[in-house]
N, C-alpha and C positions, 0 to 999 in steps of 0.2 A: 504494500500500500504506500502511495505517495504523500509528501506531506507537503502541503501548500499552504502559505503563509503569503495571505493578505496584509499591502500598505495599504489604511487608510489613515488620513490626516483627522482626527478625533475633532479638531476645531472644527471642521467642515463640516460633517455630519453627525457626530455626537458618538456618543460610547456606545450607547442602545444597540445602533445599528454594525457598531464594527465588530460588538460581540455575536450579531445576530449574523455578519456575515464569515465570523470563525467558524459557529456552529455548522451553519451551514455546508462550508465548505470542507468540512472535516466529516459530516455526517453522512453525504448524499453520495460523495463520490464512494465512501468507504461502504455504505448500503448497495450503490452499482457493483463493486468487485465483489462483493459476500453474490448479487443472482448473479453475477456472469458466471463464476467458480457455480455454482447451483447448477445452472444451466450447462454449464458445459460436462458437469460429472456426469448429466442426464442425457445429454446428446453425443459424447465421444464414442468411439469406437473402443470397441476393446483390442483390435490389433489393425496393425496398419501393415500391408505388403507391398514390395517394390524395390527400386535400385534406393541405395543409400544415400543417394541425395534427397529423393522424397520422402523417404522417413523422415529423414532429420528436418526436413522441410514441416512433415506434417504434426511431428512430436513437438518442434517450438511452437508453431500455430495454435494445437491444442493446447502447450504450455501456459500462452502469454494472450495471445488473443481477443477468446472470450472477457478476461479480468479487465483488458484493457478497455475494449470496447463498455464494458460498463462503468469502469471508472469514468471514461468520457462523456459519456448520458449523463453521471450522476452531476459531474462537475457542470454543462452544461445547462442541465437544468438549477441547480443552485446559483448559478450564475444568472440565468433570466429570473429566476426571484426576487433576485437581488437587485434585477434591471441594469446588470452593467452589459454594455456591450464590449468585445472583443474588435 
């Protein structure tokens, strides 16, 4: 799991909201990687065959993938919560 650390300037917008956008962004990405790992234990393969470059091909994919892609939903949507644009 990744850890991102929001600057916000607490004069600007107040504490309320720079706490509400730690939470945030510490909760939602961290909720995408717990279903993407969910999802993928549910949808992997139990063997993968072929030349050795597609295994290793398809064992990092299964590895990294799924968690990734939900880490980036989570963050994504915490982030339009938040209304920051990117």
């Amino acid at each position: 799991m990744g850890l991102i650390i929001t600057v916000v300037d607490t004069r600007i917008v107040g504490f309320g909201y720079s706490a509400w956008a730690a939470v945030l962004q510490c909760v939602l990405p961290g909720l995408g990687v717990w279903l993407g790992n969910l999802i993928r234990k549910w949808i992997m393969p139990d063997a993968v065959y072929g030349s050795t470059g597609a295994v290793i091909q398809a064992r990092l994919l299964w590895a990294v993938l799924p968690q990734f892609i939900g880490w980036f939903i989570g963050f994504m949507v915490a982030m339009s919560i938040l209304g920051i644009r990117a």
